[in-house]
Every structure is written in C-alpha cells, then in structure tokens.
PDB file of N, CA, C, O and CB in Angstrom:
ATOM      1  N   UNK A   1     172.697 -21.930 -51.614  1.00  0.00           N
ATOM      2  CA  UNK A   1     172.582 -23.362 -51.724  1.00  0.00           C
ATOM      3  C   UNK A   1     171.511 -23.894 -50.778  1.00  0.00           C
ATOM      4  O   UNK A   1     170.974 -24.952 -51.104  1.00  0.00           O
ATOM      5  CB  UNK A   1     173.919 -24.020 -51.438  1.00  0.00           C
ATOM      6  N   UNK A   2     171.128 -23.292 -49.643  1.00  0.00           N
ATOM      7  CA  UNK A   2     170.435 -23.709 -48.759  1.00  0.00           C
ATOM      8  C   UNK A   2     169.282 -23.662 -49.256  1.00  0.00           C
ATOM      9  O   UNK A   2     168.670 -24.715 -49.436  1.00  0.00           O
ATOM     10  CB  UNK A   2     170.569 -23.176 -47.688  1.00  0.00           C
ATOM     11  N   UNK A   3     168.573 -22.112 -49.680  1.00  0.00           N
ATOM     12  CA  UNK A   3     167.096 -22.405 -50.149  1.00  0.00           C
ATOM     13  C   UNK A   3     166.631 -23.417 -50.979  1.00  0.00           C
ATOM     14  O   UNK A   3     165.565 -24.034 -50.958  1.00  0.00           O
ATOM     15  CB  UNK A   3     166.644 -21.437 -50.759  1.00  0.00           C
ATOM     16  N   UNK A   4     168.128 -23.535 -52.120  1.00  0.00           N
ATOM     17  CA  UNK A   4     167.570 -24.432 -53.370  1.00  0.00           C
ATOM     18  C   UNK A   4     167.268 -25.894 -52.895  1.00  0.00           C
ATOM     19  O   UNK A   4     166.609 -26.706 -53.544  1.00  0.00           O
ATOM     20  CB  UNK A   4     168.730 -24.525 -54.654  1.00  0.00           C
ATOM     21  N   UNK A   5     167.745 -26.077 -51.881  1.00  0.00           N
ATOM     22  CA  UNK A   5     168.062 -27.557 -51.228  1.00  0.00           C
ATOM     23  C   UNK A   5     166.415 -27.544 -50.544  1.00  0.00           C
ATOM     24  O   UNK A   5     165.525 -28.153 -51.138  1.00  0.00           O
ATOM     25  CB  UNK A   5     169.727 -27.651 -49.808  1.00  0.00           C
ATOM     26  N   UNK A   6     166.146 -26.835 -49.325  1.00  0.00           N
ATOM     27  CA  UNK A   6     164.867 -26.775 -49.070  1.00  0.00           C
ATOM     28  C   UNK A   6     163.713 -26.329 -49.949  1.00  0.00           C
ATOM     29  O   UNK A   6     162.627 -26.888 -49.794  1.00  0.00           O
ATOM     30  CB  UNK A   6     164.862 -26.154 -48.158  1.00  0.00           C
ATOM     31  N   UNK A   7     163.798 -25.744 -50.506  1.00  0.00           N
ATOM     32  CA  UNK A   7     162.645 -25.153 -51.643  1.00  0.00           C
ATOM     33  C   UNK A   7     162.562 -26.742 -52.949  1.00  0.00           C
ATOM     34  O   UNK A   7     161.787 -27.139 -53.819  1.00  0.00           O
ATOM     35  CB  UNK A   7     163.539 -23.135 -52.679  1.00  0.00           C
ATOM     36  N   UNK A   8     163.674 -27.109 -52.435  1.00  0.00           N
ATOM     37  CA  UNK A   8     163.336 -28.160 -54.590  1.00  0.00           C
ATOM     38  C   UNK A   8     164.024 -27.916 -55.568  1.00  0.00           C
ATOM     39  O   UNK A   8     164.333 -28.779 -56.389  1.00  0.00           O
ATOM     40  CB  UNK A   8     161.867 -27.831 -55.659  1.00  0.00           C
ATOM     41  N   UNK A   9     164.381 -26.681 -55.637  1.00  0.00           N
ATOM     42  CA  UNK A   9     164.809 -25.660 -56.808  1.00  0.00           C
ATOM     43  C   UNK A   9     165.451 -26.647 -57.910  1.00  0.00           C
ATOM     44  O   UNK A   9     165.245 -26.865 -59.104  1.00  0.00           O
ATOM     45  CB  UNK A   9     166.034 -24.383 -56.249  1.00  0.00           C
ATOM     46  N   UNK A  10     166.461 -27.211 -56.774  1.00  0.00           N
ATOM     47  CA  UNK A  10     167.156 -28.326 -58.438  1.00  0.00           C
ATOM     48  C   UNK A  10     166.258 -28.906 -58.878  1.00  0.00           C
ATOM     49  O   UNK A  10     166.059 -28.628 -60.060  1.00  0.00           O
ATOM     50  CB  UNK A  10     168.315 -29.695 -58.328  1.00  0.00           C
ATOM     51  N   UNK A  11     165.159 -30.076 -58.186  1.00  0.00           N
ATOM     52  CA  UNK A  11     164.959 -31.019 -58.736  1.00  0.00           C
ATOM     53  C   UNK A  11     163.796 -30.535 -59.935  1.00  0.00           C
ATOM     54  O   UNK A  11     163.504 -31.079 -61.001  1.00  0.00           O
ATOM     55  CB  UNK A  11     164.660 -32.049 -57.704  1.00  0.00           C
ATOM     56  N   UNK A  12     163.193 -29.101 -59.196  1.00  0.00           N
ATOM     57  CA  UNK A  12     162.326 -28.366 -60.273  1.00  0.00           C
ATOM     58  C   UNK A  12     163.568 -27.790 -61.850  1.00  0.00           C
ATOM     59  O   UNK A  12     163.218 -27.674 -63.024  1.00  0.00           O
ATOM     60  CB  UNK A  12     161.477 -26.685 -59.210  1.00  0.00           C
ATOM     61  N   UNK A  13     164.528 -27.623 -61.451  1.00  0.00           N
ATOM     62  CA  UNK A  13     164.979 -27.622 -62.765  1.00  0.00           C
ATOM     63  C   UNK A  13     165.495 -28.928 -63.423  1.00  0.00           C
ATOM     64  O   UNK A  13     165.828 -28.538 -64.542  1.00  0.00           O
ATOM     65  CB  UNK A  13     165.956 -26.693 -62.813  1.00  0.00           C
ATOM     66  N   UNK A  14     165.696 -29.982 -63.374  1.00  0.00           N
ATOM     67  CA  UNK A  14     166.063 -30.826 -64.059  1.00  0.00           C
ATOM     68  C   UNK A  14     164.655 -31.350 -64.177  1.00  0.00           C
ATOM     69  O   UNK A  14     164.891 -32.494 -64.566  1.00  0.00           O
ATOM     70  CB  UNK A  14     167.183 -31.610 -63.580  1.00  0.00           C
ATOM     71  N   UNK A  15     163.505 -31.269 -64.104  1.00  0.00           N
ATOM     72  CA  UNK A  15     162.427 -31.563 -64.297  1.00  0.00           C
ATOM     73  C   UNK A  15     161.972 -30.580 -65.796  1.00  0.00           C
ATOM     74  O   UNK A  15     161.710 -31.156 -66.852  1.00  0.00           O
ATOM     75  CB  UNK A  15     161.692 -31.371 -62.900  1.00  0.00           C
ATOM     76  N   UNK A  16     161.948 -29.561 -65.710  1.00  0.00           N
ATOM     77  CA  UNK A  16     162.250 -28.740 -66.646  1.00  0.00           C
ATOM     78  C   UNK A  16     162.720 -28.359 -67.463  1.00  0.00           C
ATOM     79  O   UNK A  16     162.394 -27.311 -68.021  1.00  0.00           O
ATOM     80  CB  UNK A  16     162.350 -28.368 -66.580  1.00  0.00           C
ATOM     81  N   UNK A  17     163.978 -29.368 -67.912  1.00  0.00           N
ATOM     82  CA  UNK A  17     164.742 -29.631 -68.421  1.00  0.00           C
ATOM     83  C   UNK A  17     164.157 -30.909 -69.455  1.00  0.00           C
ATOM     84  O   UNK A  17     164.312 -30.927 -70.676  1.00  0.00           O
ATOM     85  CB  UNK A  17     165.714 -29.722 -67.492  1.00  0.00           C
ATOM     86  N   UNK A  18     163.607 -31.729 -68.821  1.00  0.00           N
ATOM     87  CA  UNK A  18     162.490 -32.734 -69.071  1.00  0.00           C
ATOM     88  C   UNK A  18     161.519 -32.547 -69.900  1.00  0.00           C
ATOM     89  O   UNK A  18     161.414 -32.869 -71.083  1.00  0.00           O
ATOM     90  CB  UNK A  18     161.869 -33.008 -68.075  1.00  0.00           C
ATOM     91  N   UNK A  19     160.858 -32.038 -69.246  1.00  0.00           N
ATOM     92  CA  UNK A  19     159.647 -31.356 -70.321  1.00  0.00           C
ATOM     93  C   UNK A  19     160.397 -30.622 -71.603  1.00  0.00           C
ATOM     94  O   UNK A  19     160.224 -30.963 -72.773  1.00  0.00           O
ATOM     95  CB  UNK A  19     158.603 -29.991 -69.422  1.00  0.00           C
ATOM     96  N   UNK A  20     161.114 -29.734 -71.237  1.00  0.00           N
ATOM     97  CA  UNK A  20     161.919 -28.823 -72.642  1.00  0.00           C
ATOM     98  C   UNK A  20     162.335 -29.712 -73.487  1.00  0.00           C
ATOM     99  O   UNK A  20     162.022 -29.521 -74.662  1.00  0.00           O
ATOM    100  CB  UNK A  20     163.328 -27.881 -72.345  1.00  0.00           C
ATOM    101  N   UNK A  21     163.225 -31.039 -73.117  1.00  0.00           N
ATOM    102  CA  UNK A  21     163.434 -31.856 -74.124  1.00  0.00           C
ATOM    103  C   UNK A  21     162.227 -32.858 -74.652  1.00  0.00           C
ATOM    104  O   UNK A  21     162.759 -33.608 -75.471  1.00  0.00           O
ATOM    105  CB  UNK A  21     164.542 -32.551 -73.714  1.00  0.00           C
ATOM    106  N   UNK A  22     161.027 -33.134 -74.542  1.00  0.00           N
ATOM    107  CA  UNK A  22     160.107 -33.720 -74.552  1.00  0.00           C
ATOM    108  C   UNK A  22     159.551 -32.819 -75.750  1.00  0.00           C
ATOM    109  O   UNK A  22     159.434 -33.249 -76.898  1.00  0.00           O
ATOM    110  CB  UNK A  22     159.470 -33.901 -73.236  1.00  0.00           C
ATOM    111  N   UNK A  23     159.148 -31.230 -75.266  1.00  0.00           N
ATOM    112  CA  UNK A  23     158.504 -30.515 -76.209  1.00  0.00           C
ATOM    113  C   UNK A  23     159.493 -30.026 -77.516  1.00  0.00           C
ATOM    114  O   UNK A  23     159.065 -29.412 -78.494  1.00  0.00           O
ATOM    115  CB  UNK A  23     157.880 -29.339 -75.441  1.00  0.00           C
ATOM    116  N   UNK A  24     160.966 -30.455 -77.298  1.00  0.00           N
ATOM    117  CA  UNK A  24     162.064 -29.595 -78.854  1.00  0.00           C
ATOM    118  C   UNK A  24     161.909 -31.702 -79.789  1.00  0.00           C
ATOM    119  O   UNK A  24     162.141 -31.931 -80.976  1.00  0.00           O
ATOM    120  CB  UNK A  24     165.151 -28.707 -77.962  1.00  0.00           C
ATOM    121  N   UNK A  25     161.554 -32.585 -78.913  1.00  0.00           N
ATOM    122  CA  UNK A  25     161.602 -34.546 -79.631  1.00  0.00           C
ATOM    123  C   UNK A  25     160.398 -34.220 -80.005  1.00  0.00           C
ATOM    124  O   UNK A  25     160.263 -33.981 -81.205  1.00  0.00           O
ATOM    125  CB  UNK A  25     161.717 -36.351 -78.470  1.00  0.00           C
ATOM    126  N   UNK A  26     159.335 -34.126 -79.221  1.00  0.00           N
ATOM    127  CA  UNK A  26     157.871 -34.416 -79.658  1.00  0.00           C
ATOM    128  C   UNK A  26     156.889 -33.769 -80.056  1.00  0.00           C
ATOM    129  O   UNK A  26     155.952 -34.100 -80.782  1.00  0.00           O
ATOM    130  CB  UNK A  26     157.338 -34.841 -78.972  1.00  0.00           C
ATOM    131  N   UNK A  27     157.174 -32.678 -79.475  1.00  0.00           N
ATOM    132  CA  UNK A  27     155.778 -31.254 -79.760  1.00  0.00           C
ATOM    133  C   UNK A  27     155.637 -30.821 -78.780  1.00  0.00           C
ATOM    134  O   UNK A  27     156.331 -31.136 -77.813  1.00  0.00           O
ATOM    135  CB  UNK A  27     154.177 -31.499 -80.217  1.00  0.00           C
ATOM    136  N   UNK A  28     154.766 -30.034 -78.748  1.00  0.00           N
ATOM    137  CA  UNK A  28     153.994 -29.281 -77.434  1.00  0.00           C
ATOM    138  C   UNK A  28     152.559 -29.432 -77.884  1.00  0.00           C
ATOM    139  O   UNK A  28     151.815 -28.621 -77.332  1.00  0.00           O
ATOM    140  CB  UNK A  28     154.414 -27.469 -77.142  1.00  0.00           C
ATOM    141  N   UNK A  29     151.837 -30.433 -78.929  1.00  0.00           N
ATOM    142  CA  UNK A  29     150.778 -30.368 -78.912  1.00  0.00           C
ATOM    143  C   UNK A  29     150.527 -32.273 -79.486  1.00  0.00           C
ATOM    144  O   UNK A  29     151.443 -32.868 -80.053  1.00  0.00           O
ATOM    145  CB  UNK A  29     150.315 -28.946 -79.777  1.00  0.00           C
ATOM    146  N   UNK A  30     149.644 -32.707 -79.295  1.00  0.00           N
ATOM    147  CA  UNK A  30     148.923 -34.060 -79.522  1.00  0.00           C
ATOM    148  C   UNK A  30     148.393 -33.633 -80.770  1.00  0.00           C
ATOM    149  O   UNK A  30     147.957 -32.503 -80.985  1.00  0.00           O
ATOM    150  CB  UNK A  30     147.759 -34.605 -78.379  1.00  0.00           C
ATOM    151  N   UNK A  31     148.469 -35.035 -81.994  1.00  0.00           N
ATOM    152  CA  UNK A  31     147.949 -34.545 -83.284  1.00  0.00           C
ATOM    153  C   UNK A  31     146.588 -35.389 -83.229  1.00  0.00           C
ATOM    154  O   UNK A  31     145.570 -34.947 -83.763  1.00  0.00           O
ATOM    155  CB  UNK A  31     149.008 -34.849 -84.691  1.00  0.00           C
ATOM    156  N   UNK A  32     146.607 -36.551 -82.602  1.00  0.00           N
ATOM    157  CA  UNK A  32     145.737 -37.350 -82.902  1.00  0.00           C
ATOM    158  C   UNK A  32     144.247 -36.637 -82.394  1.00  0.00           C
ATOM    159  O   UNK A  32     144.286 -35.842 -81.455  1.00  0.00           O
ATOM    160  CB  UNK A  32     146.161 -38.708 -82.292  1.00  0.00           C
ATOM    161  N   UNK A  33     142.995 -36.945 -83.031  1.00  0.00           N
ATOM    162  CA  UNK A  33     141.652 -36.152 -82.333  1.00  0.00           C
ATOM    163  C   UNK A  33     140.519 -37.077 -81.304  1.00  0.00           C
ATOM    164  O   UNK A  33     139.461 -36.706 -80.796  1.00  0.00           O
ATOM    165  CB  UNK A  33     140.651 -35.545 -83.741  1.00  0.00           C
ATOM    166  N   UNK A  34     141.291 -38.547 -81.236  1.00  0.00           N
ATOM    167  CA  UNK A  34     140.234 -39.143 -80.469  1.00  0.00           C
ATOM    168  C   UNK A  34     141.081 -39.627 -79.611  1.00  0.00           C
ATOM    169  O   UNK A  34     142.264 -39.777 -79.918  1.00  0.00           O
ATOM    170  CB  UNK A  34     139.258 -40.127 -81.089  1.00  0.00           C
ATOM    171  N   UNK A  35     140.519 -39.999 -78.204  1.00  0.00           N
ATOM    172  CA  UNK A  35     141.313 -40.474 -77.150  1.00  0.00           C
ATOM    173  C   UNK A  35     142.032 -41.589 -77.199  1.00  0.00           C
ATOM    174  O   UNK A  35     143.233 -41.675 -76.943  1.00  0.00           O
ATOM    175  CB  UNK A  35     140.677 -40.606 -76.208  1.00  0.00           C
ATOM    176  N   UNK A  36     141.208 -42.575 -77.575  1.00  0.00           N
ATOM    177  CA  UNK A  36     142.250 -43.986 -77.763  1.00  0.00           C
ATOM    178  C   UNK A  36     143.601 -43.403 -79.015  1.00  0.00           C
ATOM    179  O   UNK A  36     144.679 -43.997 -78.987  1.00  0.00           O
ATOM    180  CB  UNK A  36     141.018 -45.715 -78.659  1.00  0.00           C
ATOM    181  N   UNK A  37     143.493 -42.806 -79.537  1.00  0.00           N
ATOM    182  CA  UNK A  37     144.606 -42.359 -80.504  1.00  0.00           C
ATOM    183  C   UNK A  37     145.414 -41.773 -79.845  1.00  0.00           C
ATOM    184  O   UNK A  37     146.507 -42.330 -79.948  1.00  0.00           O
ATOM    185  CB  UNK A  37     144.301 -41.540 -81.579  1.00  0.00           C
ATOM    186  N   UNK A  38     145.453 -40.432 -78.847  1.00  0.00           N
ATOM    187  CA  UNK A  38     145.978 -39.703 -78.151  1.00  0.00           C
ATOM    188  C   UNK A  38     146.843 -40.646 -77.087  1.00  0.00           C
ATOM    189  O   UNK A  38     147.979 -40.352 -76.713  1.00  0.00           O
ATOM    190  CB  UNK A  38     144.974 -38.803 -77.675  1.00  0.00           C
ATOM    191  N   UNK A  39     146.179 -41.721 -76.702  1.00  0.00           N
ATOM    192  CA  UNK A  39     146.666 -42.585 -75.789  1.00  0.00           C
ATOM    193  C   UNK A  39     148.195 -43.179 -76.406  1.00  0.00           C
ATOM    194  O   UNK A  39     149.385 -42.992 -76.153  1.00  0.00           O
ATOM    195  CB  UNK A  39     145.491 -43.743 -75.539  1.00  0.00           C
ATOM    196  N   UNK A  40     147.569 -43.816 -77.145  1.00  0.00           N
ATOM    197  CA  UNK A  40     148.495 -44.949 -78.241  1.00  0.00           C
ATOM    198  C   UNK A  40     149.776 -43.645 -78.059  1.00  0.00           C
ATOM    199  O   UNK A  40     150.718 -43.749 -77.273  1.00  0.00           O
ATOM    200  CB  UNK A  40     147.616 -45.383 -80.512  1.00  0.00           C
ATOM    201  N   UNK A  41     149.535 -42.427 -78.989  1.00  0.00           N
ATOM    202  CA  UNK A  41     150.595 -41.349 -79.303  1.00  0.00           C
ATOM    203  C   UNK A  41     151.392 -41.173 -77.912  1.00  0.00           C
ATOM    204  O   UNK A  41     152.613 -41.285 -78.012  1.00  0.00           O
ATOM    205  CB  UNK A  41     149.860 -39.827 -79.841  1.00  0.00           C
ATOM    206  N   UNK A  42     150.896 -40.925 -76.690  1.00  0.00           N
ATOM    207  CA  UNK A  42     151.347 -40.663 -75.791  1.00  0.00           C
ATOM    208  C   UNK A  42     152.280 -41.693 -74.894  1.00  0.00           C
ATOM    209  O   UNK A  42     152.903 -41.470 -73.855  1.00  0.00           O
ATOM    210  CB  UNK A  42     150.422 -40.211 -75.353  1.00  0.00           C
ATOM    211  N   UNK A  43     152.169 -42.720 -75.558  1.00  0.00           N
ATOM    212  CA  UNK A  43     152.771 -44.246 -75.204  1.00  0.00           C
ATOM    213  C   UNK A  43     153.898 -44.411 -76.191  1.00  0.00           C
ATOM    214  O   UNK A  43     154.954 -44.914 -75.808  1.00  0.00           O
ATOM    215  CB  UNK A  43     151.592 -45.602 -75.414  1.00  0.00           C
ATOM    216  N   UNK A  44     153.758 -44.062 -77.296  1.00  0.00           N
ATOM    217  CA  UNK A  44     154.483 -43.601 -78.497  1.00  0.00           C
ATOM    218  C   UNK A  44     155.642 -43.329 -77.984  1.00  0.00           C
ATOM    219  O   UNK A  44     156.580 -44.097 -77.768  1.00  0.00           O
ATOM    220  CB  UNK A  44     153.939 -42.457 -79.261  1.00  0.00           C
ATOM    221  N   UNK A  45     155.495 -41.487 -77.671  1.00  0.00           N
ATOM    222  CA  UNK A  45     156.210 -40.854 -77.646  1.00  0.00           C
ATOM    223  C   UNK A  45     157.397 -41.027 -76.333  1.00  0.00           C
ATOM    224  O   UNK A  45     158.615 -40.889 -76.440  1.00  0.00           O
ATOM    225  CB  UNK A  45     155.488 -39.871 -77.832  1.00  0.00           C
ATOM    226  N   UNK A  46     156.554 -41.394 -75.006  1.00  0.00           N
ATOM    227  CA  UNK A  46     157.470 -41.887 -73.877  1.00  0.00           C
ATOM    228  C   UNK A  46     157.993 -42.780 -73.582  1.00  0.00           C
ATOM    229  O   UNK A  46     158.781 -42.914 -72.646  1.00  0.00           O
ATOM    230  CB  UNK A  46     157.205 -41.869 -73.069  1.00  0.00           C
ATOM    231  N   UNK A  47     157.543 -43.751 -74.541  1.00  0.00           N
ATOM    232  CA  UNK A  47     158.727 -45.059 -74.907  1.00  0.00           C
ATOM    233  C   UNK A  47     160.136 -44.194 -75.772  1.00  0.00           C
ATOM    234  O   UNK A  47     161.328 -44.427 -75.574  1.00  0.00           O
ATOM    235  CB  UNK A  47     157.794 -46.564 -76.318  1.00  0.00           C
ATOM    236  N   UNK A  48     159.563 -43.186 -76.730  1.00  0.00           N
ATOM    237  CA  UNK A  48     160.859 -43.054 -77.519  1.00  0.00           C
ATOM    238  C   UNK A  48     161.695 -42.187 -76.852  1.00  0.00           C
ATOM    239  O   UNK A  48     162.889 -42.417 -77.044  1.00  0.00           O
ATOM    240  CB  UNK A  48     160.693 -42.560 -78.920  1.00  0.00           C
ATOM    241  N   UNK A  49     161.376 -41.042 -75.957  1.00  0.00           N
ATOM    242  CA  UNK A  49     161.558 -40.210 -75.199  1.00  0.00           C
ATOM    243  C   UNK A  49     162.909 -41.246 -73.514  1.00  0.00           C
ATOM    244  O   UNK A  49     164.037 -41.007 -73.082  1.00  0.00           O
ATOM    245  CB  UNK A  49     159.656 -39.597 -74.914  1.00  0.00           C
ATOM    246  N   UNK A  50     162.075 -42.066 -73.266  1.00  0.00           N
ATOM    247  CA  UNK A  50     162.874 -43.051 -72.232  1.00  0.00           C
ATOM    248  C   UNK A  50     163.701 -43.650 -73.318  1.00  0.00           C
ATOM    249  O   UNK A  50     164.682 -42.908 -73.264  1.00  0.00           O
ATOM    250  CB  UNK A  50     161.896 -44.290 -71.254  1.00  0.00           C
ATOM    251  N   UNK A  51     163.871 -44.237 -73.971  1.00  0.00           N
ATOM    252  CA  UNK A  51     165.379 -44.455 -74.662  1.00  0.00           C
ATOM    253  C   UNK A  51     166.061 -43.909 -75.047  1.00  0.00           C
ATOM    254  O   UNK A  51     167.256 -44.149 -74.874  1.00  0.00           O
ATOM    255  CB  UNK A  51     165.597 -44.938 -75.414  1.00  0.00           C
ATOM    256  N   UNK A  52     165.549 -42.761 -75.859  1.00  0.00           N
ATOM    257  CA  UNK A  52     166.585 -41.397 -75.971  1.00  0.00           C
ATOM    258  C   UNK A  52     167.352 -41.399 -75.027  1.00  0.00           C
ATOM    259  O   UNK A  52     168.556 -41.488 -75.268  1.00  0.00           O
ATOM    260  CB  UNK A  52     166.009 -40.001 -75.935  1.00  0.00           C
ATOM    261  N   UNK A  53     166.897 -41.302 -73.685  1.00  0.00           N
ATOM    262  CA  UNK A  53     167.159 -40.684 -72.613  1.00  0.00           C
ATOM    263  C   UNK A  53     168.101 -41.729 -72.210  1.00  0.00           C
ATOM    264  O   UNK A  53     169.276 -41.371 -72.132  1.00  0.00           O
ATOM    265  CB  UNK A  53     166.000 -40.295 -71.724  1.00  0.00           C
ATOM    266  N   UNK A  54     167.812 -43.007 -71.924  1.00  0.00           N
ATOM    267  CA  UNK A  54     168.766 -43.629 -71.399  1.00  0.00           C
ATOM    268  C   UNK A  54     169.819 -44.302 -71.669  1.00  0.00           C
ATOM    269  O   UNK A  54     170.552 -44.984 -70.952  1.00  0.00           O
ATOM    270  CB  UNK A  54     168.433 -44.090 -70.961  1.00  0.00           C
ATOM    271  N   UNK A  55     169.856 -43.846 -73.716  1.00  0.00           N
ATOM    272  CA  UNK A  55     171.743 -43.793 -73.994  1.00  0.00           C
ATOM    273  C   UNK A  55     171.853 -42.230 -74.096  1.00  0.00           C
ATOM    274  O   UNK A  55     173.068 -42.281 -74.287  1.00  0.00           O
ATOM    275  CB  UNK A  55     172.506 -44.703 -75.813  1.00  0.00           C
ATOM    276  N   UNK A  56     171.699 -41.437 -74.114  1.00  0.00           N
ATOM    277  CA  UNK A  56     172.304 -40.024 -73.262  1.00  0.00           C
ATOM    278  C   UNK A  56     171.876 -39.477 -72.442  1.00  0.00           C
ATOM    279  O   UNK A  56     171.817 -38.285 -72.746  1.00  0.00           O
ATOM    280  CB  UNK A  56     172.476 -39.017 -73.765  1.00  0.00           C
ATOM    281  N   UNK A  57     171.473 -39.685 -71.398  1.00  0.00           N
ATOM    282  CA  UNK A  57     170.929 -38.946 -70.384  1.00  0.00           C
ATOM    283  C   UNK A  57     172.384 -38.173 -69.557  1.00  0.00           C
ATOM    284  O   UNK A  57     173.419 -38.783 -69.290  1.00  0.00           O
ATOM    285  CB  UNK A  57     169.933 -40.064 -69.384  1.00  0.00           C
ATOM    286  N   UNK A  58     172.147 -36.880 -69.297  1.00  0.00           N
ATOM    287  CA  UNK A  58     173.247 -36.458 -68.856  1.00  0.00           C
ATOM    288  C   UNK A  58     173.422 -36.590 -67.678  1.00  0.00           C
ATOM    289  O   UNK A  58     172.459 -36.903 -66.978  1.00  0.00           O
ATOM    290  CB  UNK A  58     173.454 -35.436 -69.114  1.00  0.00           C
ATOM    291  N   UNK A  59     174.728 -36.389 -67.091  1.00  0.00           N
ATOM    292  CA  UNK A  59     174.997 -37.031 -65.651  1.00  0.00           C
ATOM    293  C   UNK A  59     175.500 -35.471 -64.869  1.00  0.00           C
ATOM    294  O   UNK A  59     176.396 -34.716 -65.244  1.00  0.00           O
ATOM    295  CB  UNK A  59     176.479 -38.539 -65.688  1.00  0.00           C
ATOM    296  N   UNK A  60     174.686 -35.342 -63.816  1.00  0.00           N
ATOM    297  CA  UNK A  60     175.089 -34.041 -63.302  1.00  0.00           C
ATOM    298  C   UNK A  60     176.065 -33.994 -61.926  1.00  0.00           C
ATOM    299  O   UNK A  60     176.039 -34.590 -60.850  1.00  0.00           O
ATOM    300  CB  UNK A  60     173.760 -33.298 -63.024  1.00  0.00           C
ATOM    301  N   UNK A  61     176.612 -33.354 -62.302  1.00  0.00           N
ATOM    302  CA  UNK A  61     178.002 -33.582 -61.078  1.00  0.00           C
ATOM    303  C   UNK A  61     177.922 -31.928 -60.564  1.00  0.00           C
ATOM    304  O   UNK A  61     177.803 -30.932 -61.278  1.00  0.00           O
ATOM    305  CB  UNK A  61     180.082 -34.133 -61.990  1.00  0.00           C
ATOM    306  N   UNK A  62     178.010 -31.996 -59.362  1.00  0.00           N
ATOM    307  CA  UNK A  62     178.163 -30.475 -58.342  1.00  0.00           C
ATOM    308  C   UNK A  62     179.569 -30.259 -58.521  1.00  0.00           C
ATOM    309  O   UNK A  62     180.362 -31.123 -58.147  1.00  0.00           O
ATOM    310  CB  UNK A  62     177.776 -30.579 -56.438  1.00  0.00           C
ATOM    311  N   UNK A  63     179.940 -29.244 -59.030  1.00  0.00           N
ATOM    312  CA  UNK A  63     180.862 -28.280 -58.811  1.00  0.00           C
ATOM    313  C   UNK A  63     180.892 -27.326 -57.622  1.00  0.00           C
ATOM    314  O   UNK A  63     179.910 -26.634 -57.353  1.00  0.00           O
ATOM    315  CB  UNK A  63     180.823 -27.612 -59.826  1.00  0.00           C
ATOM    316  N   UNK A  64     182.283 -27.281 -56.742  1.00  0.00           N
ATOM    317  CA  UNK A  64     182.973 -26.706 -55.919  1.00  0.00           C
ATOM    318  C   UNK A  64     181.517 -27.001 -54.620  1.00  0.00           C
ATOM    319  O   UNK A  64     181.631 -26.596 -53.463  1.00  0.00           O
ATOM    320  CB  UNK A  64     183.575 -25.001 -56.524  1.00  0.00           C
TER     321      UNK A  64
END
C-alpha cells in the first residue's frame, strides 16, 4: 500500500481506466481530416464522454 500511495499507482489506474472507457465510447482514432473538424469531434466526444460519466461514474470505496 505504501509504494502505490507514493508512486501514484492508483491515481495512474483510474486514469486508465479513463482513457479505456473513452477508447471502447469513442475510438482510438479521429475520423475527421482537417483540424477545425478534429477540434469540433474532440469537443464532441468529451462533452458526451463527461455526461456519460457523470450519471454513472463509479464510486470507489477501499476495502479492509
């Protein structure tokens, strides 16, 4: 428990957790080919991504 606490370890996994659900909602790749498009998409997607999230976002509770 100690390293994970000094090292990050959790907050690097619930971060990771983040991205994983980002890339199984949205993709792992941008479709649009010009930047102002890519933009718009990317504004898109983390508006829909933050509401997803904040009627289920899971609540993590420490055990023992």
């Amino acid at each position: 428990m100690g390293w994970q606490r000094a090292s990050g370890y959790n907050w690097r996994a619930l971060v990771e957790a983040d991205i994983s659900r980002w890339k199984r909602v949205i993709g792992d790749g941008l479709r649009s080919q010009t930047d102002g498009r890519q933009a718009t998409e990317m504004a898109i997607a983390a508006k829909v991504l933050n509401h997803m999230l904040k009627r289920g976002r899971p609540e993590y509770v420490r055990i023992a």
